[in-house]
PLY file of the C-alpha trace (Angstrom):
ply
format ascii 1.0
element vertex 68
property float x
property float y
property float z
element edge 67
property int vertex1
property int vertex2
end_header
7.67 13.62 12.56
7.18 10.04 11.61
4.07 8.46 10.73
2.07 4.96 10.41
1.69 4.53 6.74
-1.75 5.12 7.55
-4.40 7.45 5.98
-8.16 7.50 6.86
-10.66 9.76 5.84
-14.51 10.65 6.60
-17.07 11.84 4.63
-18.52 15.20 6.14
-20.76 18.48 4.48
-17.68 19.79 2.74
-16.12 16.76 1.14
-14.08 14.05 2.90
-11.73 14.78 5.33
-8.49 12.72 5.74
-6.10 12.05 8.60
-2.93 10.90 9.28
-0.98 8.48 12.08
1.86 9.88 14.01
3.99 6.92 15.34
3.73 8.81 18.88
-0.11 8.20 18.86
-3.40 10.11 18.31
-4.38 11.87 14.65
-3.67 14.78 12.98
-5.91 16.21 10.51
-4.14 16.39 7.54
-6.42 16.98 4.13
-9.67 18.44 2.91
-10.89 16.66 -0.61
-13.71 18.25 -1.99
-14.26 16.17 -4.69
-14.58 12.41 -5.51
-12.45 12.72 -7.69
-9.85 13.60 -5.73
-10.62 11.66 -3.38
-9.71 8.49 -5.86
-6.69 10.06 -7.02
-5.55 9.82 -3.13
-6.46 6.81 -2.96
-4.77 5.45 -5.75
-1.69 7.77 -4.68
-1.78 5.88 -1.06
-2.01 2.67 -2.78
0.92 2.79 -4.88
2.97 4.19 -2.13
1.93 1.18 -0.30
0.08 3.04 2.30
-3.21 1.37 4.09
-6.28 4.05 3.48
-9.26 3.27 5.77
-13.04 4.89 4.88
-13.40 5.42 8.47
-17.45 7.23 7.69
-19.47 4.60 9.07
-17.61 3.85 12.22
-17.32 7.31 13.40
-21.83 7.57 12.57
-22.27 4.77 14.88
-19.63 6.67 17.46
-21.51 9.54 17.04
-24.71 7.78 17.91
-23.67 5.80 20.49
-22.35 9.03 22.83
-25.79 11.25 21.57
0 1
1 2
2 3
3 4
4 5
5 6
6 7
7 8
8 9
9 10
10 11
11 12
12 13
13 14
14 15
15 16
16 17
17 18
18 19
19 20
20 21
21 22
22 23
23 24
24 25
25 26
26 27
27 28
28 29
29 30
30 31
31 32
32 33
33 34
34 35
35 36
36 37
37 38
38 39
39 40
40 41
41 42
42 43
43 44
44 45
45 46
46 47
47 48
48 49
49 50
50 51
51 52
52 53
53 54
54 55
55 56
56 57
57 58
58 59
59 60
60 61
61 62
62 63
63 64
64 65
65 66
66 67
């Protein structure tokens, strides 16, 4: 499967969860961090592999208020 060079994550209870891009659309749930520290070590991973890594938290808390 290909994919966008593309990772976003979201902060939730457990950690931050992260996602990746297929090129034939939609996400796919790809990572559980648990830590902030690994969540910088992915970060800087994604960045030297040149991929774009999106904090996607605050969009998806005003999604989630919009449809409550």
């Amino acid at each position: 499967m290909q994919v966008f060079k593309q990772v976003s994550y979201v902060q939730i209870l457990k950690g931050w969860q992260t996602y990746v891009f297929p090129v034939s659309g939609g996400f796919l749930r790809y990572k559980l961090l648990t830590t902030s520290q690994e969540l910088e070590e992915a970060k800087e991973r994604c960045h030297l592999e040149g991929w774009k890594i999106i904090d996607a938290t605050r969009l998806v808390k005003q999604l989630n208020k919009i449809s409550r």
